[in-house]
C-alpha positions as CSV (number, residue, x, y, z in Angstrom):
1,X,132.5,75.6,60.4
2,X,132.6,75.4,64.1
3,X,132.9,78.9,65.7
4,X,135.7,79.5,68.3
5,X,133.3,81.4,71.6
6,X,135.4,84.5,73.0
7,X,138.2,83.5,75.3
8,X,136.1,85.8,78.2
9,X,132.9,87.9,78.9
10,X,133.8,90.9,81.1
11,X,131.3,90.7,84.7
12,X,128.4,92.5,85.0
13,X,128.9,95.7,86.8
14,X,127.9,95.7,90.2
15,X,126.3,99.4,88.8
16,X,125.9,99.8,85.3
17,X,127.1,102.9,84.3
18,X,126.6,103.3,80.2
19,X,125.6,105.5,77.5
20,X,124.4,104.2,73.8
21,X,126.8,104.7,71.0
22,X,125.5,104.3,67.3
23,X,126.8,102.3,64.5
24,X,127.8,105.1,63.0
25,X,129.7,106.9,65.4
26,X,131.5,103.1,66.4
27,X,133.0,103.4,62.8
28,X,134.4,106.6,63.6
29,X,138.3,106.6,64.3
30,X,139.1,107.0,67.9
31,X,135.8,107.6,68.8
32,X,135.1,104.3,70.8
33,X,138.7,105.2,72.6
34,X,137.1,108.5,73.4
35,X,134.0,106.8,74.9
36,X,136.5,104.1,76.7
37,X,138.5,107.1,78.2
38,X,135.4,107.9,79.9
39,X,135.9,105.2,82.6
40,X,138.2,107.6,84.5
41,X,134.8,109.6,85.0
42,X,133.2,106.9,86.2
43,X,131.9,105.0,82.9
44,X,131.8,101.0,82.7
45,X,129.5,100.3,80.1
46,X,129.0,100.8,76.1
47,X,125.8,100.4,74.7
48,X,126.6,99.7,70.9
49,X,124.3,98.9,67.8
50,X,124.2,96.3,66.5
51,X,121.3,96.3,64.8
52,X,119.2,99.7,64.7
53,X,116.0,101.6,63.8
54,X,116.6,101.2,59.8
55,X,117.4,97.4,59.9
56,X,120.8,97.8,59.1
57,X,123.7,95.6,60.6
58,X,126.7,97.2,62.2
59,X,129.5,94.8,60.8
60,X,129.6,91.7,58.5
61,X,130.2,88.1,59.8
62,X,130.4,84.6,58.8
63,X,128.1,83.6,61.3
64,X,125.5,86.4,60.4
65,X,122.5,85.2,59.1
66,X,122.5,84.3,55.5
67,X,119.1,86.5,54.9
68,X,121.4,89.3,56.4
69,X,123.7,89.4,53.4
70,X,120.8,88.8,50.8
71,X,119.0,91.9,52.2
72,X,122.0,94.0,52.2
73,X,121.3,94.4,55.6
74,X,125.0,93.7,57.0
75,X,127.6,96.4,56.3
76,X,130.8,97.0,57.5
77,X,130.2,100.1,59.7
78,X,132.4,99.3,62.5
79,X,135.3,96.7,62.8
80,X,133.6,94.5,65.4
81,X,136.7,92.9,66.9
82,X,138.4,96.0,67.4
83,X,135.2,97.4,68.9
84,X,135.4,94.2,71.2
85,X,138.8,93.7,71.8
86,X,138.9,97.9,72.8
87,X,136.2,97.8,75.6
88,X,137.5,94.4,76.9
89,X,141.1,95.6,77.6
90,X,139.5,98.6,79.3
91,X,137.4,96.1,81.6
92,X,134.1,97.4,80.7
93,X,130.8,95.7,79.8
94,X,129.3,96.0,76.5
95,X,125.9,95.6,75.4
96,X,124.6,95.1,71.3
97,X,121.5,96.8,70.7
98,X,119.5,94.4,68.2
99,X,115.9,96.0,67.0
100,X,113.6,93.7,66.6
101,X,110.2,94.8,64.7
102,X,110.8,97.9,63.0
103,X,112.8,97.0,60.3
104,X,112.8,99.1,57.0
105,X,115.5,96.9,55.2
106,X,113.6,93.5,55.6
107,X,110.2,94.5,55.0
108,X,111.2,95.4,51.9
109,X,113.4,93.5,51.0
110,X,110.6,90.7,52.1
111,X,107.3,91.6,52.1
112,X,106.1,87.9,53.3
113,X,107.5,89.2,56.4
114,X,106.4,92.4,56.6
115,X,103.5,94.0,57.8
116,X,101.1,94.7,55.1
117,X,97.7,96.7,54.5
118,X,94.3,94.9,53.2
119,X,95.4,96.2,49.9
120,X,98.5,94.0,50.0
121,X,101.0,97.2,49.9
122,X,103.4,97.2,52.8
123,X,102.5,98.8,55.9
124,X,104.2,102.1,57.1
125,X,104.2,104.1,60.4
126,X,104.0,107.1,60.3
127,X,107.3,107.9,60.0
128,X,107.4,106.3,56.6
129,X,109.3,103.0,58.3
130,X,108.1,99.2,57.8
131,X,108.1,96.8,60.3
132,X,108.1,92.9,59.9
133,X,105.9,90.9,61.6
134,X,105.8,89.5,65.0
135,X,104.1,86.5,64.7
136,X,106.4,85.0,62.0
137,X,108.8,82.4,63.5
138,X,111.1,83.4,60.2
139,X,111.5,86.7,61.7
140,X,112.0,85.6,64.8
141,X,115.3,83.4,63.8
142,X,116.3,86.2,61.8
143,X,116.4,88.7,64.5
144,X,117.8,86.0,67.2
145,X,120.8,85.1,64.6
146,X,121.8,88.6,64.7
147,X,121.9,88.3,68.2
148,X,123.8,85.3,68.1
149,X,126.6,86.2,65.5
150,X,126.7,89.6,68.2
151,X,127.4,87.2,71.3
152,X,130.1,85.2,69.1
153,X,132.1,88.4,68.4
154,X,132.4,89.0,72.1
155,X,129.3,91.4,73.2
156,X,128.6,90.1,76.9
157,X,124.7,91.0,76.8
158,X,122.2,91.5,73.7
159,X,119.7,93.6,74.2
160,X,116.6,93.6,72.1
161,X,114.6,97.2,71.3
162,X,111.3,97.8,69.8
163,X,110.3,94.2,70.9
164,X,107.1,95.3,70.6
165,X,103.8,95.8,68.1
166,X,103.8,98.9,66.7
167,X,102.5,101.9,68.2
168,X,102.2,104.9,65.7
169,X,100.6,104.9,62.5
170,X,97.0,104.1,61.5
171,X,97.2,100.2,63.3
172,X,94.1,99.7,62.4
173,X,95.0,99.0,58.6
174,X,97.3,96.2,59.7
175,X,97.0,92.8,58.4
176,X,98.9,90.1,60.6
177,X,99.0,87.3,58.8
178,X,100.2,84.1,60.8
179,X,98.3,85.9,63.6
180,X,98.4,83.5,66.8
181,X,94.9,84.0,68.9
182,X,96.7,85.2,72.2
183,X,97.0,88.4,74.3
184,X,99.9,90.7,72.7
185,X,102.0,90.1,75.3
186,X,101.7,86.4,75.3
187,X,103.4,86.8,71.5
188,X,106.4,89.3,72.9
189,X,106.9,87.1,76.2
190,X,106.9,84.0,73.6
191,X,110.4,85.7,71.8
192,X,111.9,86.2,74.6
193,X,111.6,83.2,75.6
194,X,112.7,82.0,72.4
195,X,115.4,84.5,72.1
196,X,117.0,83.4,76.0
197,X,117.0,80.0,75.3
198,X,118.8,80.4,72.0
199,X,121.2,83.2,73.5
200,X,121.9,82.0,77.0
201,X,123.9,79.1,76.4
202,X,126.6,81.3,74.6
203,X,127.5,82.8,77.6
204,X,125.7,86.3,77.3
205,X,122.9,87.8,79.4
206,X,119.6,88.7,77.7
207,X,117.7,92.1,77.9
208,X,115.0,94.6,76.4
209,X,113.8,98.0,76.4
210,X,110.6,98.5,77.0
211,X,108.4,101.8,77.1
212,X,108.5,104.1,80.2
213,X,104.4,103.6,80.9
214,X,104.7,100.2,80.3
215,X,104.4,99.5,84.1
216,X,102.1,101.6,84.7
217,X,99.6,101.3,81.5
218,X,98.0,98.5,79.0
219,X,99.5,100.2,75.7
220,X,98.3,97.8,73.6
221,X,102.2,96.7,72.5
222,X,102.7,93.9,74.2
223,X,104.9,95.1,76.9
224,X,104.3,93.2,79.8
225,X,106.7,93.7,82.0
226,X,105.4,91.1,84.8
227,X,105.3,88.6,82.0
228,X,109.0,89.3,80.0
229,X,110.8,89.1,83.5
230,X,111.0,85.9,84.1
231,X,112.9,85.6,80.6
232,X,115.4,88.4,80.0
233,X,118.4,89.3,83.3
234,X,117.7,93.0,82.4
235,X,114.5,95.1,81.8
236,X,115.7,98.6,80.5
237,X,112.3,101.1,80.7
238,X,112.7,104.5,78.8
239,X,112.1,106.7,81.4
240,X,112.5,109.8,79.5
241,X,110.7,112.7,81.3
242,X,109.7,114.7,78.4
243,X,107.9,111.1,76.5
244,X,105.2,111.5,79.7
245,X,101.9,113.4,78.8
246,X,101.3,116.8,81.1
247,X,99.7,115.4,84.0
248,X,101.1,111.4,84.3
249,X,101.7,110.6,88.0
250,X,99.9,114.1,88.7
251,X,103.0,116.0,87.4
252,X,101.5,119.1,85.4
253,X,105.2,119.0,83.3
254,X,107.4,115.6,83.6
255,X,110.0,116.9,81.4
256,X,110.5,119.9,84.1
257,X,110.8,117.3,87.6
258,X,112.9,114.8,85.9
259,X,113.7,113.2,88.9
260,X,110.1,112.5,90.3
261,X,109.0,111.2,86.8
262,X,111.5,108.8,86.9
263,X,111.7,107.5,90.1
264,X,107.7,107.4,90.0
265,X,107.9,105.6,86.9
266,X,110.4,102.8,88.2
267,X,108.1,102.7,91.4
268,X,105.6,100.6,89.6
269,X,108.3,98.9,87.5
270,X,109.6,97.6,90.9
271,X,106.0,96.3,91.8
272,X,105.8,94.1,88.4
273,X,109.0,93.2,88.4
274,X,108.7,92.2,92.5
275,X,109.5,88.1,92.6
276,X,112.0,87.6,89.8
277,X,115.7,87.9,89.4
278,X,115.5,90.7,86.8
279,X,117.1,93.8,87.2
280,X,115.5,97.0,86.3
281,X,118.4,99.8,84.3
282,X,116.4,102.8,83.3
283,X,117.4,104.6,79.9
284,X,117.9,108.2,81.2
285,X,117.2,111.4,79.2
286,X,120.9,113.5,78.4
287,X,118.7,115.5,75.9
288,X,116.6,118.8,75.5
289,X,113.3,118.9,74.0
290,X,111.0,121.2,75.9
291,X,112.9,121.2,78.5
292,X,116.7,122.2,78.8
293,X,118.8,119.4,80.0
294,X,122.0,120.0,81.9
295,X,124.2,118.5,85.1
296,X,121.1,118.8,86.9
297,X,118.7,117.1,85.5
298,X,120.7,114.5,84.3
299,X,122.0,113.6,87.5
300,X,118.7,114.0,89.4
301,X,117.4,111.3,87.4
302,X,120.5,109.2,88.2
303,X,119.6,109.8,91.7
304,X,116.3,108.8,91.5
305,X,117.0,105.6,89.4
306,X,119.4,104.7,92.7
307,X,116.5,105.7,95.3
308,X,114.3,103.4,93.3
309,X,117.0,100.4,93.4
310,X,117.7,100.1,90.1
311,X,121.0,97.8,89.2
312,X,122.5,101.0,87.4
313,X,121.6,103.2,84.3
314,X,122.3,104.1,80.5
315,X,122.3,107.5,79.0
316,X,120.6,109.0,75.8
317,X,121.6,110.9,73.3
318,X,121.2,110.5,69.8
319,X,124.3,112.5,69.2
320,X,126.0,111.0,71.0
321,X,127.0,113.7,73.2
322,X,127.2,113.0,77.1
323,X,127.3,114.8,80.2
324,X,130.5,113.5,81.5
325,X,130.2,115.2,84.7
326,X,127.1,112.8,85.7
327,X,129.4,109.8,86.0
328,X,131.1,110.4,88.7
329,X,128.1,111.2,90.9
């Protein structure tokens, strides 16, 4: 069945000006309206999942991936074309959020794509979640047709998260089968090359998160950002103050000069990035840990996000609770 492609894709804001909404709080009635009422502040972007932390799918399609539905991975959580067809006639930009390797659902739902221990039991981090395995081309379709049925219900970029190894969790126990002999970010560079060239010629842009330090540090992930950015439009870094150690960038407390973390952090994002046609839009922190976060914080990071160049910036909140006031700085 041939798929009719959505009549338009709203343009890239000039700034981009979003915070992330969950699946969750998308189902909710009236609650995207309530985000989309934002724009008088100053909002022009929804960042929506489509696919999060626990491997679940926000909404259920005919062109989802057929493993999605075995899985029961794909569940109607939000009416997608509403979703679509709501931010659209606002004129704002929206973003799906796919998550790539930590994914709960599959792994066990699939263990031949899973991460596994030498004992053949399935691998857990320690948060008690399992994550599939990066270099199995299965995965890799799986994740990218998600990402696909996304751009054919009208999202105008998909973003990938936790495109990455895993970070937390005894690593060492790990077995990676299908293991490819090549540098760790060789592998992640690979899918997203993979995942641009299946993507791009649907009309959306491509993009991924990537960690804060990841410019700055070898985590062992396979963040690279100098070698991704040839291959995605957008690099988004977590740049949340209070996720730097006491003492990165010779700040005794990040999480208490959010401004100077960020904007040092981006500093050597710029430098890998320097050369290519990718745009750098830091996740901000519009949360308290530590730290209390208010106006000020919240917009001194904005402010040094802008000092630093960046093409715009998303807000985080797992709540889903923004300071509205920060947009129309």
């Amino acid at each position: 069945m041939r798929v009719k492609q959505p009549a338009r894709r709203v343009a890239w804001p000039r700034e981009v000006r979003g915070v992330h909404v969950t699946m969750a709080l998308a189902g909710l009635e009236g609650k995207v309206a309530e985000y989309v009422s934002l724009k008088a502040l100053g909002l022009n972007t929804l960042e929506v999942d489509v696919k999060d932390e626990n491997g679940k799918i926000g909404f259920v399609s005919a062109v989802m991936p057929k493993l999605a539905r075995e899985v029961g991975a794909a569940q109607p959580y939000y009416d997608v074309g509403k979703v679509v067809r709501r931010v659209h006639a606002a004129g704002m930009y929206l973003i799906g959020r796919v998550v790539v390797m930590q994914d709960p659902t599959l792994s066990a739902a699939r263990p031949d794509l899973a991460l596994l221990r030498p004992d053949g039991s399935r691998w857990l981090n320690n948060g008690g979640l399992g994550w599939v395995n990066p270099y199995d081309d299965r995965v890799w379709r799986y994740v990218v047709g998600v990402g696909k049925a996304a751009a054919k219900a009208g999202f105008d970029e998909v973003q990938f998260d936790y495109v990455r190894f895993p970070s937390d969790g005894d690593v060492s126990q790990i077995v990676f089968r299908h293991k490819v002999r090549e540098p760790k970010g060789t592998t992640i560079a690979r899918f997203l090359r993979y995942a641009g060239a299946q993507l791009h010629p649907l009309g959306v842009r491509v993009s991924a998160d990537i960690f804060g330090l990841a410019a700055t540090h070898d985590l062992g992930i396979g963040q690279v950002p100098r070698r991704v950015a040839k291959y995605v439009d957008a690099l988004y870094p977590m740049v949340y103050p209070s996720h730097f150690s006491s003492g990165e960038y010779g700040i005794a407390n990040p999480d208490a000069y959010p401004g100077r973390t960020v904007a040092r952090a981006l500093f050597d994002f710029r430098r890998q990035v320097k050369g290519t046609k990718t745009a750098l839009i830091p996740w901000l922190q519009d949360f308290s840990l530590a730290d209390q976060y208010g106006l000020i914080e919240v917009t001194d990071q904005i402010a040094a996000a802008r000092r630093q160049h960046a093409r715009g910036f998303l807000l985080w909140n797992p709540e889903g609770v923004y300071t509205q006031e920060a947009l129309t700085n």
